[in-house]
N, C-alpha and C positions, 0 to 999 in steps of 0.2 A: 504493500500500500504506500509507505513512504517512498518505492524508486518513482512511482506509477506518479506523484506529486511532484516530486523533484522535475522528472522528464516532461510535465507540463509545465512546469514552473520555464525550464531552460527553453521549451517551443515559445512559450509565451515573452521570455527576454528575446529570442533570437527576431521574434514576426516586430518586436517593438524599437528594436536596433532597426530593421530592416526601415521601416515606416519613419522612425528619426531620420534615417542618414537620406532616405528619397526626401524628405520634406528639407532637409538642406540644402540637396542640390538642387532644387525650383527654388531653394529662396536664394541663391547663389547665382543661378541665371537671370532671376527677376532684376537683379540689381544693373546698374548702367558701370560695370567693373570691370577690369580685367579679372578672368579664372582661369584656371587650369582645366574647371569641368570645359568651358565654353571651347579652349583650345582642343580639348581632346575631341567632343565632340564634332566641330568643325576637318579638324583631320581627316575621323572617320567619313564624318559626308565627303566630304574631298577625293578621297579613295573610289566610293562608287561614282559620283560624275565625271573624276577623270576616267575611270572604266569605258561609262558612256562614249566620253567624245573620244577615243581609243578608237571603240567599235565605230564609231560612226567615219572617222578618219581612216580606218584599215577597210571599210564596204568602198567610201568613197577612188580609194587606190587602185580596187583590185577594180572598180567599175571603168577609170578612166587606162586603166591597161586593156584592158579590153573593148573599150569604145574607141582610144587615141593612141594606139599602139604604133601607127603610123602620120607624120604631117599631115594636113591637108595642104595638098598643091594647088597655086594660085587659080594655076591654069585648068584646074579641074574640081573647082569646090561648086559648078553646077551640076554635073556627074556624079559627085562624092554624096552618097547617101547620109553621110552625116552634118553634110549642112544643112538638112531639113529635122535636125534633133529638135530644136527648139519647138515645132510646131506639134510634135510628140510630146515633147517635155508636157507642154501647155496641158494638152490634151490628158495625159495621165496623173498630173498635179489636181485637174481637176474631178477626175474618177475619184484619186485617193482623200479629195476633201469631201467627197461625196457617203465616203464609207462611215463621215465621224459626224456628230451633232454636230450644227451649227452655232453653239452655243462657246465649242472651243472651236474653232477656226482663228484665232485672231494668235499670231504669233508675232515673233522678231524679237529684235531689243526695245522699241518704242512699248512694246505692250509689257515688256521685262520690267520697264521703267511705271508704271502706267500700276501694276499690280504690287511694287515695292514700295512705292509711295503711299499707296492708300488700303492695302490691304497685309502689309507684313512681309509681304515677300513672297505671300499664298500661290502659286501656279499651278493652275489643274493638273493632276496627271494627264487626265485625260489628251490635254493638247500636246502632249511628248510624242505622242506615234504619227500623230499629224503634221510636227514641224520635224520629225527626222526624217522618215520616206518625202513628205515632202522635199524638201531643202537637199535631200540629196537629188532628187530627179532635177531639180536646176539646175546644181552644181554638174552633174551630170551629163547633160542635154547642152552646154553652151550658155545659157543664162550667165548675163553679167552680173553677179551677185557674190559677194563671200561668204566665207566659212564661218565668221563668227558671228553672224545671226544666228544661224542654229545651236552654236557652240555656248551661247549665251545663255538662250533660252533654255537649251537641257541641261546644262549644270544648275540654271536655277530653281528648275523642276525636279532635277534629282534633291538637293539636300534640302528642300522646304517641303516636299512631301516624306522623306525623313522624319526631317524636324515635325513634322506633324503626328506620325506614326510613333514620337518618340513622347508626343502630348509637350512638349517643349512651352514655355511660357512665349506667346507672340514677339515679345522684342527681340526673344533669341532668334524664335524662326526667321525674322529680318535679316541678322546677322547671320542666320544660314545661308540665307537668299544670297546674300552678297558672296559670301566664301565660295557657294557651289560656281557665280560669273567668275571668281577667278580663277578658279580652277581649271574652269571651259575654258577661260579665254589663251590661258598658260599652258593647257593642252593641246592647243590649237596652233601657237605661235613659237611654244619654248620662248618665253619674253617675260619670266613671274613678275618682273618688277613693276614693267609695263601692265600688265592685270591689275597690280593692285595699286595703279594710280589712275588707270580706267574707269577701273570699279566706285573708286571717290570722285572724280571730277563726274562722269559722264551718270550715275547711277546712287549713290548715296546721295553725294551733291553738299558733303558737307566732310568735317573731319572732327573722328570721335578715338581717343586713343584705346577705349575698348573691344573697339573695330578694327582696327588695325592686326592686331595678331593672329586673330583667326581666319582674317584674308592674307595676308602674309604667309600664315601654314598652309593654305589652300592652295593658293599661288605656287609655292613652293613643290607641293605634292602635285599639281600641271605638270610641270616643266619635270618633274622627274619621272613619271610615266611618261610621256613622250618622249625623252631621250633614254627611256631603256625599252621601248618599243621603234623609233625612229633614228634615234642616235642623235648626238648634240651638233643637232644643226641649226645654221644659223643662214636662214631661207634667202638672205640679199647680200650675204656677205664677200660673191662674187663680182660686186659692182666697185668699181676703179675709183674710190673716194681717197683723192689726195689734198693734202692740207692748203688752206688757199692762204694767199697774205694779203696784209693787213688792207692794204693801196685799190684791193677790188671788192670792200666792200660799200663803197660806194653805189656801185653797179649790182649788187644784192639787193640795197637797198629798192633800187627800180623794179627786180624782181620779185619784192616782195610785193608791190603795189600793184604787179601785174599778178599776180596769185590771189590777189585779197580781192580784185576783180573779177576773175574767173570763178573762185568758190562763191561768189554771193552770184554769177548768173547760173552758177550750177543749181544751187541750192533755189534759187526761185526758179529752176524750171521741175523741178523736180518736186517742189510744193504745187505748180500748178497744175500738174502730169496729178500727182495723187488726189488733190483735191477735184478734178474734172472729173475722174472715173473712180469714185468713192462710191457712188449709188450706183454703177452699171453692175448687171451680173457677171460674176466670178469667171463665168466665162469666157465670156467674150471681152473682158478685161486679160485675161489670161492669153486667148488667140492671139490678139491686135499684139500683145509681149512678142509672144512665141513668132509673128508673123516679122515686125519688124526686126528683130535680132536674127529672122533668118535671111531677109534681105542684105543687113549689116552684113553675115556671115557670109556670103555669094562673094560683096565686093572687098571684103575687108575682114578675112579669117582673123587676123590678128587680135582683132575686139571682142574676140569672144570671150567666155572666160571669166575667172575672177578679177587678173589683171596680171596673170605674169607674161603673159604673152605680150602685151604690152610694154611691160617694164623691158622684157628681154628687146622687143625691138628698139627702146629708147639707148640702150647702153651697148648697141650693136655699134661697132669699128666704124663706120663710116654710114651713118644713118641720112638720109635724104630728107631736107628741111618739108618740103612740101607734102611727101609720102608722110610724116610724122602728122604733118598738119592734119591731113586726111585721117589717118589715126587717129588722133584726137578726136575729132569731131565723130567718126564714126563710135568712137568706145562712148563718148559722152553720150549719145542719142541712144546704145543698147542699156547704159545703165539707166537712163533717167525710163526709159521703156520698162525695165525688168521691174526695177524699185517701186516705180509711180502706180505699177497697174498691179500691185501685189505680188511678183514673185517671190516667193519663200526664200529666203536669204540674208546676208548683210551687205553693209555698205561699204567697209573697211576697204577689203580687196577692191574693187572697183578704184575704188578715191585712190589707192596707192598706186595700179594704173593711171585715170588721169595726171596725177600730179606729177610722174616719173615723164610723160608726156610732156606738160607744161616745163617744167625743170628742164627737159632735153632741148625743146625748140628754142624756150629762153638762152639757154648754151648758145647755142648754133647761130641768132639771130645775132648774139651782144659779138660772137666770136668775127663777125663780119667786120665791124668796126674796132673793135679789140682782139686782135691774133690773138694776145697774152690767155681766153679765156678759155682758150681750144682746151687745154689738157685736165680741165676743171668738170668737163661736162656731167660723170658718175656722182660729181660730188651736186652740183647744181639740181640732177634726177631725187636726188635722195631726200633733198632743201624741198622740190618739188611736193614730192609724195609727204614728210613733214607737215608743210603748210595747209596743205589740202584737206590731209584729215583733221588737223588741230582744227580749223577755221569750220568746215563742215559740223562738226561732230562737237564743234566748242567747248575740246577738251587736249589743247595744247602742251602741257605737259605730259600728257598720256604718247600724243604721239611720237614726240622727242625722242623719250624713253624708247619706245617699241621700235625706233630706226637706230637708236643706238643698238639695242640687242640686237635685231636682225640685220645690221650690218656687221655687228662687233667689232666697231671705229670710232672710237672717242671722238676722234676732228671731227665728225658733224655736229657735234653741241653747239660751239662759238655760232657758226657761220648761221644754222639751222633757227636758233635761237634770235638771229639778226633779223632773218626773214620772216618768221611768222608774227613778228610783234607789230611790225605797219602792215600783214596782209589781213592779221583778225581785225586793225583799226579800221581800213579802208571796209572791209566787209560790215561791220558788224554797226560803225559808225557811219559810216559813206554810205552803205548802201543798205543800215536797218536788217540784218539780216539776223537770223539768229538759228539754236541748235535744230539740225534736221530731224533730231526725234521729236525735239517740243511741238514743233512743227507738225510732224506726223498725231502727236497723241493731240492737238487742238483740231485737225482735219477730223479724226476716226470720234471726235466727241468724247476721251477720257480723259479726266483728272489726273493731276499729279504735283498741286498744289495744296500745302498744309501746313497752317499756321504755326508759326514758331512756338507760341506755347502747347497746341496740341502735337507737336512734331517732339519737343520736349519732355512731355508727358509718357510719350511714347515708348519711351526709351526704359521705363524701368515698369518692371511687372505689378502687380496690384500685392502680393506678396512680400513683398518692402513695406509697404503702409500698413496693411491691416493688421486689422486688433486680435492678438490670437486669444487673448480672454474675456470669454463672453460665454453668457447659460443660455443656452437655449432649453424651451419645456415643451410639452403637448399643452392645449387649449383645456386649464381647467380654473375654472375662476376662481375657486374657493380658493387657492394655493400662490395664485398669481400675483397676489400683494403680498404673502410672507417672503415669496422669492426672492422678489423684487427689494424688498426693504434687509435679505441678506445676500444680495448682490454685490454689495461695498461699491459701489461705484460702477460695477461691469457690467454693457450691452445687455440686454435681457430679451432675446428672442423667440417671440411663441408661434409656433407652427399649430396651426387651427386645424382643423375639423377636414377642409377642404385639402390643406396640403401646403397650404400660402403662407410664406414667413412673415409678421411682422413684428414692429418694433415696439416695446412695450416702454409707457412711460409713465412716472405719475405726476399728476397734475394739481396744482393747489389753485383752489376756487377762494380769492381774497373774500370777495364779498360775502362769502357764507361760509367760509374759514372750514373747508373740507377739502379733501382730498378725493380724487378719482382717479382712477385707469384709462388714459388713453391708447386706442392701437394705429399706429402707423405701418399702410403697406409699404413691405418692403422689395425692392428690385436685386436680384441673383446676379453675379456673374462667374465664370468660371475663372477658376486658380491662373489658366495662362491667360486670363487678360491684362492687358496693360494700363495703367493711370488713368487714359488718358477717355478710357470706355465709362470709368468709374466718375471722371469728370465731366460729358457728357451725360451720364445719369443724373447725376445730383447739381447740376450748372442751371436749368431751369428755374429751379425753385432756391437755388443757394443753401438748400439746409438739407438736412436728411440724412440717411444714411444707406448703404447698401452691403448687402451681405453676401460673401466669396464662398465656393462650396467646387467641392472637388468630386468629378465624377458626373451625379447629379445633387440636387436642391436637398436629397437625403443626410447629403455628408456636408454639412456648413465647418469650415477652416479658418473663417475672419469676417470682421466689419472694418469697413473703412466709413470714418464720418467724412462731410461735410466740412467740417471743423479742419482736421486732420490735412484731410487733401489740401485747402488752403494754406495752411502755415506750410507744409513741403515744396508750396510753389514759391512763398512769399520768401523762402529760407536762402532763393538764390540758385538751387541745385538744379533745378527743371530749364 
């Protein structure tokens, strides 16, 4: 009899250890802190969305060995059965969105952004199969689009459906959301550092140093699945970038003002391309893609593509000013086609095409009047592709980085850095231009603005605040005022009859010098919500209170007042 007690004694420490140390780590995530829990966690997500984009990077290889195993010759891309991929592509892009609700159809970065800002980072599963088979039939088929649209979106699909699975407090899953983009994005590029100043400028949009490390690990954990699946390469670092002096930056200078020009006509045609065919069906948005890129591709294989095809003709020995010009204009028209009318894709690759364009002809044009500028022109391609993306994508640090990695040449900092600061001005000032995702999510009608202090709020879970002592009773009157009066001061919650928590108070009636019981309904929310739900609850009326429960409404964990929540804001720390 006494082991048969002991052995329940020690099941009953062990379940109560168990239930402490889970009730720590939610109170540990809840907080706006660096942890070691949040690190490890992140890791782990890290792990499977770099899998993901692995698998979705080794389909894409073995598909373009088999579709591009051989050039297409100039002289015979109307013969060549795969200059008519594109109108295929179209055609099967739109079967495979036909297999999913139309509820998830909306993918990209724009929508990455769109769901991180106002809902945690929350990304349906469901849209994972839709923008992988998708996004690979572009890349696929010719479509001017890049990899890291897709790449974006399934890392952040992968570790926020985790973090959900994992019942994670909302401000982590945010922080999931973000660690899985860098993950993608550093599986994609081998570029971690570049990921994780992507991830902040283009996508947080802010800088928070509890953020930091678990994008950083994520980043990290990218770049090294990819270099032990691909091997550490460094995808541009074949390009002739030699150190320029000081005496030609002058002539940068013009270059940049000619780039800060080109990215703001890029960018308004490519808002007016999406905003015209936003209400046409899928379809025939997708044809008119698939139709013009396969005319691009007839006269001008080169623009097909992400944009390495592109790049490589820009940084070819003896490139033809005209034929480049031609180029140009033909890559600019398949990308603002493919983007504008929805192809599943990103914009990255593209923009590193045009801009290695614009950089090459800039070269060739200045080199007319300045011999001196001839042997500069890889480095000018790379200034190019720089500016283009900072200025488009108005996240110019991010780009910097990601050509320093994927060149692995320190000398384009200086020069790269010269250029993109008068071509964001002339754009952004001159010509009113601004980010092509903001752009995209004001066209598509989603949000992704959020008040500093509900954006603050946000940040730490409801588990930080609430009250862990407090009695809750069942509804019986006769007992409800002795409770209450040995309460000491503690929340007194009675769940009625019905099921409904409220809040028990007592009331003194001056005028007839009595006392009564009043019940105030009370409003639930769960363990992983964040502040800032709890302050939308009780922000109407300024007083109240509401009560946190874990699971369901059965299992009450906390109150948080009114009271409370305010001094936490007025404290400075929100």
């Amino acid at each position: 009899m006494q082991f048969k007690i002991n052995k329940a004694a020690i099941i009953h420490a062990k379940r109560a250890t168990r239930k402490y140390l889970h009730n720590e780590f939610r109170d540990k995530l809840s907080q706006a802190k660096i942890s070691v829990q949040l690190c490890a966690l992140a890791l782990l997500f890290a792990i499977i969305a770099s899998l993901v984009i692995i698998l979705f990077r080794l389909s894409l290889v073995w598909a373009e060995q088999y579709l591009h195993s051989d050039a297409i010759d100039i002289g015979t891309t109307f013969y060549d059965w795969r200059s008519y991929l594109p109108i295929l592509g179209a055609l099967l892009i739109w079967l495979l969105s036909l297999l999913g609700s139309k509820r998830y159809q909306r993918m990209g970065i724009a929508y990455v952004l769109h769901r991180f800002k106002l809902h945690y980072g929350k990304v349906p599963l469901q849209s994972a199969p839709g923008q992988f088979f998708q996004a690979l039939m572009a890349l696929m088929t010719n479509f001017s689009v890049g990899k890291e649209g897709p790449a974006i979106h399934l890392g952040a699909v992968s570790a926020s459906v985790l973090a959900e699975k994992f019942s994670l407090p909302d401000n982590s899953v945010r922080i999931m959301c973000a660690s899985g983009i860098a993950a993608g994005i550093a599986a994609i590029f081998n570029a971690p550092l570049a990921a994780v100043l992507f991830v902040f400028e283009v996508i947080v949009r802010e800088y928070k140093i509890h953020y930091f490390f678990p994008i950083m690990i994520s980043a990290i954990c990218g770049a090294v699945s990819s270099q032990l699946v691909f091997g550490n390469i460094h995808e541009y670092d074949l390009i002739n970038v030699i150190h320029i002096p000081l005496d030609h930056y002058p002539i940068l200078l013009i270059g940049g003002i000619v780039l800060g020009c080109a990215a703001a006509l890029f960018n308004f045609s490519l808002v007016k391309v999406t905003a015209t065919g936003q209400h046409w069906p899928l379809l025939y948005r997708l044809l008119i893609a698939g139709a013009i890129t396969t005319v691009v591709g007839l006269v001008m294989p080169q623009a097909l593509g992400s944009g390495d095809l592109a790049i490589t003709e820009a940084i070819s020995e003896h490139p033809s000013l005209l034929f480049l010009i031609a180029l140009l204009l033909a890559k600019m028209l398949a990308t603002v086609a493919a983007i504008g009318f929805g192809v599943p894709g990103g914009l990255i690759g593209p923009l590193y095409g045009i801009g290695a364009l614009i950089g090459a002809i800039l070269a060739l044009i200045i080199s007319l009047l300045f011999p001196s500028v001839a042997p500069y022109i890889g480095l000018y391609t790379v200034i190019g592709m720089t500016a283009m993306m900072g200025v488009c994508l108005s996240a110019p640090l991010a780009a910097l980085v990601a050509l320093l990695e994927l060149t692995n040449d320190a000398s384009i900092i200086l020069p790269a850095m010269f250029v993109t600061i008068p071509a964001y001005l002339v754009a952004y000032q001159g010509f009113n231009t601004n980010s092509m995702l903001l752009k995209q999510l004001d066209i598509m009608e989603l949000g992704y603005k959020v008040a500093p202090l509900n954006q603050g709020l946000q940040q730490k879970g409801v588990r930080v605040l609430m009250n862990k002592r407090f009695v809750i009773v069942n509804d019986d009157d006769e007992l409800l005022l002795e409770v209450l009066k040995r309460a000491a001061g503690r929340p007194v919650l009675v769940r009625n009859a019905k099921g409904v928590i409220e809040m028990l108070r007592l009331e003194i009636q001056s005028a007839e010098d009595t006392t009564t019981l009043s019940r105030q309904p009370m409003l639930g929310l769960p363990d992983s919500a964040t502040l800032n739900e709890a302050y939308e609850a009780l922000a109407p009326k300024r007083a109240g209170e509401v009560y946190i429960y874990r699971s369901d409404n059965q299992h009450v964990v906390g109150v948080i007042s009114w009271t409370n929540l305010l001094q936490e804001i007025r404290s400075g720390q929100i």
